[in-house]
MMTF fields as JSON, N, C-alpha, C and O atoms, coordinates in Angstrom:
{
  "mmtfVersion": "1.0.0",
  "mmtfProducer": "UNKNOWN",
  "numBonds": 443,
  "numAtoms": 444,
  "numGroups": 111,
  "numChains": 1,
  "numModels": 1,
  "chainsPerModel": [1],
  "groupsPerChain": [111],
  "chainIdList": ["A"],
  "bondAtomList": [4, 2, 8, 6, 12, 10, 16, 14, 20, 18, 24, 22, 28, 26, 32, 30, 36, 34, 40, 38, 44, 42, 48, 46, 52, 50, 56, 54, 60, 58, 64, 62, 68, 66, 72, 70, 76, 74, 80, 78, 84, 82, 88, 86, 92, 90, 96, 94, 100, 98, 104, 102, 108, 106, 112, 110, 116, 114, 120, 118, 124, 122, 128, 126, 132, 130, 136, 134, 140, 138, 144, 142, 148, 146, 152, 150, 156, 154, 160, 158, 164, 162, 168, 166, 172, 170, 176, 174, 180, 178, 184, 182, 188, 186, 192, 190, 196, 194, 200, 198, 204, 202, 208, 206, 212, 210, 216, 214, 220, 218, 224, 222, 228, 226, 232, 230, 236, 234, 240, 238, 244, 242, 248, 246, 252, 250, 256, 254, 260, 258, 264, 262, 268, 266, 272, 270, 276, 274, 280, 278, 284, 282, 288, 286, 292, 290, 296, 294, 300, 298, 304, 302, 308, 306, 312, 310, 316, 314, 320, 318, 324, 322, 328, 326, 332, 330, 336, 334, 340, 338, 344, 342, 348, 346, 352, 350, 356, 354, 360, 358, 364, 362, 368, 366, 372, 370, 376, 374, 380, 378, 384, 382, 388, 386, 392, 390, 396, 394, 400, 398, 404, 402, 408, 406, 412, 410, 416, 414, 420, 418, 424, 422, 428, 426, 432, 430, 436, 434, 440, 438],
  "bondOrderList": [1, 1, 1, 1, 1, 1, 1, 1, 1, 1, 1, 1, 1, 1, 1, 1, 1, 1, 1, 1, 1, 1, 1, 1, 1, 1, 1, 1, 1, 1, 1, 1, 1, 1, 1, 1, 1, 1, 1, 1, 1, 1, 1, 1, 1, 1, 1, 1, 1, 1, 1, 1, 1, 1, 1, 1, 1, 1, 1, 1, 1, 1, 1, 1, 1, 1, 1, 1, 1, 1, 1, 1, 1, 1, 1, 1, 1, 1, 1, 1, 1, 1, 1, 1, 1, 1, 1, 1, 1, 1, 1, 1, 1, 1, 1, 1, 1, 1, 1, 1, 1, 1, 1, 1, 1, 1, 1, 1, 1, 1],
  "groupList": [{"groupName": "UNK", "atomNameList": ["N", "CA", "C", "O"], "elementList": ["N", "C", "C", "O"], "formalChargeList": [0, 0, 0, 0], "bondAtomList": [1, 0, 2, 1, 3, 2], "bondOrderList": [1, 1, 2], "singleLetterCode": "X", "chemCompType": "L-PEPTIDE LINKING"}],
  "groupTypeList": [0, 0, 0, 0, 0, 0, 0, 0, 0, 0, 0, 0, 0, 0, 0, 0, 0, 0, 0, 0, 0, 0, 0, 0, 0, 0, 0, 0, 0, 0, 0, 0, 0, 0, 0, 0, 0, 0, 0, 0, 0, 0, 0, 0, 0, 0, 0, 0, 0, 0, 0, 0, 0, 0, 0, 0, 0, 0, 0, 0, 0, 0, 0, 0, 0, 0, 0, 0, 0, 0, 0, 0, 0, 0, 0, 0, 0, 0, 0, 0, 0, 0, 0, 0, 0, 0, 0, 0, 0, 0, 0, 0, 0, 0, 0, 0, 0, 0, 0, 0, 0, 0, 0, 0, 0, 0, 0, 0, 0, 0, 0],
  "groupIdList": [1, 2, 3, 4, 5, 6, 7, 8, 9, 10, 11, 12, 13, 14, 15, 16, 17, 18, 19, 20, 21, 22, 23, 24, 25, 26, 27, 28, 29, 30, 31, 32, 33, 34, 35, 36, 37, 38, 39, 40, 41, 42, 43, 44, 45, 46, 47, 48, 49, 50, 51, 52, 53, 54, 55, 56, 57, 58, 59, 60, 61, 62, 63, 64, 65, 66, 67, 68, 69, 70, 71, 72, 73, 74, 75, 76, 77, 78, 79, 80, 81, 82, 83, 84, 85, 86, 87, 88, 89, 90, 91, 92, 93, 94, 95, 96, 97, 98, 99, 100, 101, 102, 103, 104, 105, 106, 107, 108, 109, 110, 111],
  "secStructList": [7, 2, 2, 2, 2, 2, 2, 2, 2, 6, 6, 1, 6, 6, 3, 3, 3, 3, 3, 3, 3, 3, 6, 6, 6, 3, 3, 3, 3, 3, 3, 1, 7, 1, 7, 6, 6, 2, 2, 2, 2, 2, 2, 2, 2, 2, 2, 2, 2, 2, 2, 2, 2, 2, 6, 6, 6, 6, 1, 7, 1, 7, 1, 5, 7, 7, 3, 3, 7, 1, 1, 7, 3, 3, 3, 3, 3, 3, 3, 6, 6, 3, 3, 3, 3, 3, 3, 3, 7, 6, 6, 7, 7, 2, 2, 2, 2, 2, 2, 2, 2, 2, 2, 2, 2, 2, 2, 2, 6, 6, 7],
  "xCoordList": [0.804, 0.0, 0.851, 0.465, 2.085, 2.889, 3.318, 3.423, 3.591, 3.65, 2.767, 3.157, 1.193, 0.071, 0.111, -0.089, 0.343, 0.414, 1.729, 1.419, 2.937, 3.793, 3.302, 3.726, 2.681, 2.378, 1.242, 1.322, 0.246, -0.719, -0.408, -0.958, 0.501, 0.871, 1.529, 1.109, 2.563, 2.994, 2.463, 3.141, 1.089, 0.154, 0.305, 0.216, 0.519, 0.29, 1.401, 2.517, 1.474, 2.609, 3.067, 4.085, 2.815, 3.726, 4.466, 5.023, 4.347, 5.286, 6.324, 5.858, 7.487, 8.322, 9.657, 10.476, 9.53, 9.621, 8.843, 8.077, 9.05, 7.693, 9.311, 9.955, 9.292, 10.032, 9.369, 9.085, 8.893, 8.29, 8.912, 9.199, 9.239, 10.484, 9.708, 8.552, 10.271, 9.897, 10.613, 11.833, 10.171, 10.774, 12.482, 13.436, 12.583, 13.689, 14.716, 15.768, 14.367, 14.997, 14.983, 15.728, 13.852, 13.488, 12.766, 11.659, 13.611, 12.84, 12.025, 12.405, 10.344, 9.246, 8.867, 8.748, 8.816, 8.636, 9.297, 9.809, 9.368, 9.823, 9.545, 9.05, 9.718, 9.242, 9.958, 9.857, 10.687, 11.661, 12.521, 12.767, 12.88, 14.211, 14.987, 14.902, 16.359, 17.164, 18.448, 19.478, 18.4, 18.978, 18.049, 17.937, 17.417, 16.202, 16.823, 16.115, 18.364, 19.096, 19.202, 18.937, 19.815, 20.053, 18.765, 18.832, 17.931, 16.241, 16.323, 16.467, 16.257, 15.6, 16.503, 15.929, 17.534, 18.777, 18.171, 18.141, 17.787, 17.792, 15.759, 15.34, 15.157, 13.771, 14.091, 13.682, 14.639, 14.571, 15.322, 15.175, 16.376, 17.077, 15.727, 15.237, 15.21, 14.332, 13.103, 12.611, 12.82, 12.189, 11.995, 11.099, 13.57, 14.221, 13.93, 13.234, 14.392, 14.439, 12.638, 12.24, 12.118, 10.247, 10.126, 9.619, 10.644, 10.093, 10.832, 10.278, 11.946, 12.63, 11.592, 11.324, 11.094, 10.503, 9.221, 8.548, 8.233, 7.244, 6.986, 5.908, 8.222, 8.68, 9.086, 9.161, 9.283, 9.732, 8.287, 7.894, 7.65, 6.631, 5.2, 4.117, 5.435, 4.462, 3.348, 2.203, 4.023, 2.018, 2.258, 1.193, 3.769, 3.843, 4.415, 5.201, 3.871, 4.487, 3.82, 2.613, 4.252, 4.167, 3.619, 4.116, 2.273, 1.673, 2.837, 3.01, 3.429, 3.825, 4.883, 4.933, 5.807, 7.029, 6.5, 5.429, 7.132, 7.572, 8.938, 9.015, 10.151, 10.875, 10.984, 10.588, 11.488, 11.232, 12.909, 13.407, 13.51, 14.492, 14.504, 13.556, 15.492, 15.365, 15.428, 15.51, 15.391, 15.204, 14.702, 14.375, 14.367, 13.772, 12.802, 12.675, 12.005, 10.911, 10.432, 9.987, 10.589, 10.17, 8.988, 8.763, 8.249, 6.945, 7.203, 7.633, 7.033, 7.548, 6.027, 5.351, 5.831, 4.75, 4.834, 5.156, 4.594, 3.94, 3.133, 2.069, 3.263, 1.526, 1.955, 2.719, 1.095, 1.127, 2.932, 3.563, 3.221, 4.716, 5.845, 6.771, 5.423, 6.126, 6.05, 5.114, 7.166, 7.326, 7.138, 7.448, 6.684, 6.389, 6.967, 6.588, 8.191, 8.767, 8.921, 9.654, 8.367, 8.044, 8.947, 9.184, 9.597, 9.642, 8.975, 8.248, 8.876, 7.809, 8.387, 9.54, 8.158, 8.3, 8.011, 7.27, 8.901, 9.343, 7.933, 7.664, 7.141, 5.945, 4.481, 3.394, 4.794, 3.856, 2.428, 2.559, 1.593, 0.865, 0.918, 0.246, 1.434, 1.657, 0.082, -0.323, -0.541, -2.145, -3.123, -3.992, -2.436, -3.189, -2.282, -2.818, -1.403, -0.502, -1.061, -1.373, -1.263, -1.411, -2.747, -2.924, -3.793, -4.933, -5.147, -5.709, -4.465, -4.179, -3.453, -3.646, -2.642, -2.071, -2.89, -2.597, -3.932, -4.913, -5.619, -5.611, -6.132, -7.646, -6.351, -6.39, -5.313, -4.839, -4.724, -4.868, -4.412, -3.986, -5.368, -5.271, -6.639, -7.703, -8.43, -9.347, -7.931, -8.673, -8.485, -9.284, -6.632, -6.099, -6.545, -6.846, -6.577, -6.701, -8.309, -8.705, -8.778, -10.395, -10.957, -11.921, -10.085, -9.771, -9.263, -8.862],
  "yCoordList": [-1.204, 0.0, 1.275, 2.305, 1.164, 2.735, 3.221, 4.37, 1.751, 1.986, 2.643, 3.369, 2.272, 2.885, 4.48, 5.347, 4.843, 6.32, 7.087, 8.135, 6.775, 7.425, 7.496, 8.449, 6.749, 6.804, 7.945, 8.775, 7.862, 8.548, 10.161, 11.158, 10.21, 11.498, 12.309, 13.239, 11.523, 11.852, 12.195, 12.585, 12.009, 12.039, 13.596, 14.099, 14.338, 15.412, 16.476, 16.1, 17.533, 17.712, 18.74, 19.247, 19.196, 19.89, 19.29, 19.908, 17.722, 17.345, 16.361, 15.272, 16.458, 16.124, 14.887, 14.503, 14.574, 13.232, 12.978, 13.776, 12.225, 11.545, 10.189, 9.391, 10.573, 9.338, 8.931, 9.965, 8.237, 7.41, 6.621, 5.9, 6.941, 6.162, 5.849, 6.261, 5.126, 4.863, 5.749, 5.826, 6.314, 7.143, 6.499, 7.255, 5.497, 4.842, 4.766, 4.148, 5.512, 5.794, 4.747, 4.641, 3.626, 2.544, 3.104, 3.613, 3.001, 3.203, 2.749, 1.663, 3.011, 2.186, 2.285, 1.446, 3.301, 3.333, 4.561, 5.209, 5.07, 6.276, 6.397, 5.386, 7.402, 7.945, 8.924, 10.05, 8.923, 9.505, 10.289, 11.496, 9.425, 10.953, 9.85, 8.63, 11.257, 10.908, 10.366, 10.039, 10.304, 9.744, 9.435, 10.284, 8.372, 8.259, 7.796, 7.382, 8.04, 8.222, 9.163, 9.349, 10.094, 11.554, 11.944, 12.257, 11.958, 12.295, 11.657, 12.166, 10.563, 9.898, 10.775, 11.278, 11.003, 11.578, 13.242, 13.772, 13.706, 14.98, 15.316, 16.167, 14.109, 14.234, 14.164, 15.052, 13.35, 12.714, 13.743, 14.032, 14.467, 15.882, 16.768, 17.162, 17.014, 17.835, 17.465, 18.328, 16.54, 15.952, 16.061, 16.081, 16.1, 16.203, 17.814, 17.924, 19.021, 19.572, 20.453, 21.364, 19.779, 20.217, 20.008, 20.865, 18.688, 18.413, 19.432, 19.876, 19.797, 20.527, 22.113, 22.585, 22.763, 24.061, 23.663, 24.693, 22.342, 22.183, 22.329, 22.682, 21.977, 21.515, 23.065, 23.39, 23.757, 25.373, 26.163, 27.061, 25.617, 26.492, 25.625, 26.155, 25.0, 24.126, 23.996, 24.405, 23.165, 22.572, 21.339, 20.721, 20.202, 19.333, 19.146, 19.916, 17.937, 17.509, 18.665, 18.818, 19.32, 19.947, 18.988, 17.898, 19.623, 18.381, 17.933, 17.025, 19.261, 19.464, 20.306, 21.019, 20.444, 21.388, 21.994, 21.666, 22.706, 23.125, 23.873, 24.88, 23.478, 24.592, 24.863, 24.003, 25.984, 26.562, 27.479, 28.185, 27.284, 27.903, 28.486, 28.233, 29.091, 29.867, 29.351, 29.917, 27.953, 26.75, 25.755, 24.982, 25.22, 24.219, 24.387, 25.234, 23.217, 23.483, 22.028, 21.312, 21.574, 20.419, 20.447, 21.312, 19.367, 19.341, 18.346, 17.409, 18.132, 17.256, 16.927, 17.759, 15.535, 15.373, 13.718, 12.643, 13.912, 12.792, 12.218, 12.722, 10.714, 10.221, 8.857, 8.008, 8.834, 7.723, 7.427, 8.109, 6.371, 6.336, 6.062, 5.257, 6.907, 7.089, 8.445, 9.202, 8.756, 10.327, 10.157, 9.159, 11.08, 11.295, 12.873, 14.022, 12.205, 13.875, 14.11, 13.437, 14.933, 15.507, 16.78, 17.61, 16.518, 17.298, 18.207, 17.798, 19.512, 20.342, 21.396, 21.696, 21.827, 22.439, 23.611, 23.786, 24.793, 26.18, 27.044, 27.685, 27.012, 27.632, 26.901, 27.448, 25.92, 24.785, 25.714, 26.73, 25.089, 25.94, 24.525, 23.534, 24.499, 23.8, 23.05, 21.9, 24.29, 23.965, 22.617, 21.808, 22.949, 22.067, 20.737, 19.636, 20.842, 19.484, 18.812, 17.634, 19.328, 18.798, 18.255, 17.408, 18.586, 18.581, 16.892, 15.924, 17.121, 16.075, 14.66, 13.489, 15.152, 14.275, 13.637, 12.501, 14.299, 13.995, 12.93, 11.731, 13.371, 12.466, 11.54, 10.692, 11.433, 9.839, 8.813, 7.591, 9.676, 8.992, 8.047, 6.822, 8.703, 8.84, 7.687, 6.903, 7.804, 6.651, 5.06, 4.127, 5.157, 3.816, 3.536, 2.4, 4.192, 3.752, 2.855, 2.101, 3.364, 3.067, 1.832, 1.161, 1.687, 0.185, -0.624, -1.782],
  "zCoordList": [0.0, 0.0, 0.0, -0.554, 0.676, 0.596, -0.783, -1.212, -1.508, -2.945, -3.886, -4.801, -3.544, -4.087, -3.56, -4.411, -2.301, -1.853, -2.572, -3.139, -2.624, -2.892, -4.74, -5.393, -5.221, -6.863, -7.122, -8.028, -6.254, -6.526, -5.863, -6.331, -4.779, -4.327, -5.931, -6.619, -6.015, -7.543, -8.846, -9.796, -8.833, -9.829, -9.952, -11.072, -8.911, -8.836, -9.484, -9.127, -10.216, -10.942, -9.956, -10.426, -8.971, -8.16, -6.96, -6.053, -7.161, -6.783, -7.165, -7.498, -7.198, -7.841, -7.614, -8.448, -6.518, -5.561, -4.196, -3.657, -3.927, -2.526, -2.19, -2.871, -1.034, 0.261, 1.003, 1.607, 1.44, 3.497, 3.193, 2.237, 4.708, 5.657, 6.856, 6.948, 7.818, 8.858, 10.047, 9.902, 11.001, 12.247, 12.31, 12.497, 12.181, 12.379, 11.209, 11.373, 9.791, 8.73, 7.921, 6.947, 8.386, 6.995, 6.054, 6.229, 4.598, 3.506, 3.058, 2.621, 2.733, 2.864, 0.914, 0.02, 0.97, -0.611, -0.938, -0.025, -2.429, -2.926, -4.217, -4.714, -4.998, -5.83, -6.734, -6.248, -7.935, -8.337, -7.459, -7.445, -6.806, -5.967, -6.216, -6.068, -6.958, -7.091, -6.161, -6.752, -5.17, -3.803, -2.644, -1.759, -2.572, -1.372, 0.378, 1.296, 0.413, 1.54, 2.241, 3.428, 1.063, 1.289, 1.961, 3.149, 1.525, 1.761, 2.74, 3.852, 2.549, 4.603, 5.467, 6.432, 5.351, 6.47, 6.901, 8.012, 5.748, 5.486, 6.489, 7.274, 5.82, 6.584, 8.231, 8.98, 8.573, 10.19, 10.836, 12.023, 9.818, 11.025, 11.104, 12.162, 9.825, 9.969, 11.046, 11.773, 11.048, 11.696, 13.878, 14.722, 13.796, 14.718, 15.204, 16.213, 14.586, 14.637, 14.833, 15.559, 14.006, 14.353, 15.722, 16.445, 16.248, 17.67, 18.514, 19.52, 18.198, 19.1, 19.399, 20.504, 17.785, 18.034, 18.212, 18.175, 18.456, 18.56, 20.339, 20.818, 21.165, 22.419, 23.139, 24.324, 22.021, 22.798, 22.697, 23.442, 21.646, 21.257, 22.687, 22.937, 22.989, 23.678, 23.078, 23.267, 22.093, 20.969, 20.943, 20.952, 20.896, 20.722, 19.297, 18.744, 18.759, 17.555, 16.31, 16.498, 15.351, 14.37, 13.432, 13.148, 12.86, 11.534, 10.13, 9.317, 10.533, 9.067, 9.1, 10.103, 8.239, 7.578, 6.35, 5.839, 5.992, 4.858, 4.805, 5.508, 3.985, 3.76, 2.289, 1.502, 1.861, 1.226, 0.922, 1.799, -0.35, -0.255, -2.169, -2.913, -2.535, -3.939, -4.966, -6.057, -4.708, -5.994, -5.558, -6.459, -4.024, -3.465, -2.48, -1.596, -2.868, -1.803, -1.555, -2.453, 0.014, 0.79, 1.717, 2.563, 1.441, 2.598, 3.208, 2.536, 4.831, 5.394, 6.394, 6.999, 6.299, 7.517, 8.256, 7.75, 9.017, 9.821, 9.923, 10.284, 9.62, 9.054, 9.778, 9.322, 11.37, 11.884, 12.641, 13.447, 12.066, 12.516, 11.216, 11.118, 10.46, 9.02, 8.582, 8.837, 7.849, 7.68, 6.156, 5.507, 5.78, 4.026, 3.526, 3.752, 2.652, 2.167, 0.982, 0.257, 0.671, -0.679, -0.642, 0.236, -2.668, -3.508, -3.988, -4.893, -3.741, -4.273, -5.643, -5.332, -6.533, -7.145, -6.563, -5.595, -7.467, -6.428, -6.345, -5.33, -7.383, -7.267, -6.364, -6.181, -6.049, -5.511, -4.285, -3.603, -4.411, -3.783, -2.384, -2.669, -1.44, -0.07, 0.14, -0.03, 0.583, 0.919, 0.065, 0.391, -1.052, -1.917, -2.095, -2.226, -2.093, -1.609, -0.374, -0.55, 0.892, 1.986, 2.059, 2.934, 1.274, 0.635, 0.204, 0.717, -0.866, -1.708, -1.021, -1.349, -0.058, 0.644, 1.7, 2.072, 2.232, 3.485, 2.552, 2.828, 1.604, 0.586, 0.474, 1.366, -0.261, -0.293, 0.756, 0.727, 1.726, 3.331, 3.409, 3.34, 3.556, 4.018, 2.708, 2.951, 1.696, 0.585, 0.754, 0.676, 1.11, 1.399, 2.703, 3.071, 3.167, 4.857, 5.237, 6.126, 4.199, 3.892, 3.378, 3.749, 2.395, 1.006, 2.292, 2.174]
}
């Protein structure tokens, strides 16, 4: 089934690779990225780092990331006990990604 999510997340043209991994940095499925290591390494600091400002901010775990830099743009979330990180293209509208990402979560989970 992670295979069916990471395919159909992709359907979407503003995004441009899809990783889940497991909290523990098992690669579960992926989706054109061109290094799906780099990515797991790169999700779980980030990852790391949400809990840290989620923990100062006193809300707890953060749904979601986004960063956002002058040629790249990553959405990062937590779904259950697997992290899902997406490639976004630089113009990407986030909202509608996360959108898109809830209805897939929510289709398989259903089937």
């Amino acid at each position: 089934m992670p295979e069916r999510i990471v395919k159909s997340i992709l359907t979407n043209q503003e995004v441009t690779s899809a990783v889940m991994c497991s909290k523990t940095g098992t690669l579960i499925a992926q989706g054109k990225s061109p290094d799906p290591e780099s990515e797991i390494t790169f999700g779980a600091a980030l990852m790391g780092k949400a809990e840290s400002i989620g923990d100062f901010l006193d809300s707890g775990n953060l749904e979601r990331i986004v960063i956002t830099g002058p040629e790249n743009r990553y959405y990062l979330q937590q779904q259950e006990d697997d992290l899902l990180l997406l490639s976004l293209t630089k113009r990407s509208s986030v909202e509608t990604v996360h959108e898109l990402v809830q209805t897939i979560y929510k289709r398989y989970q259903s089937a």
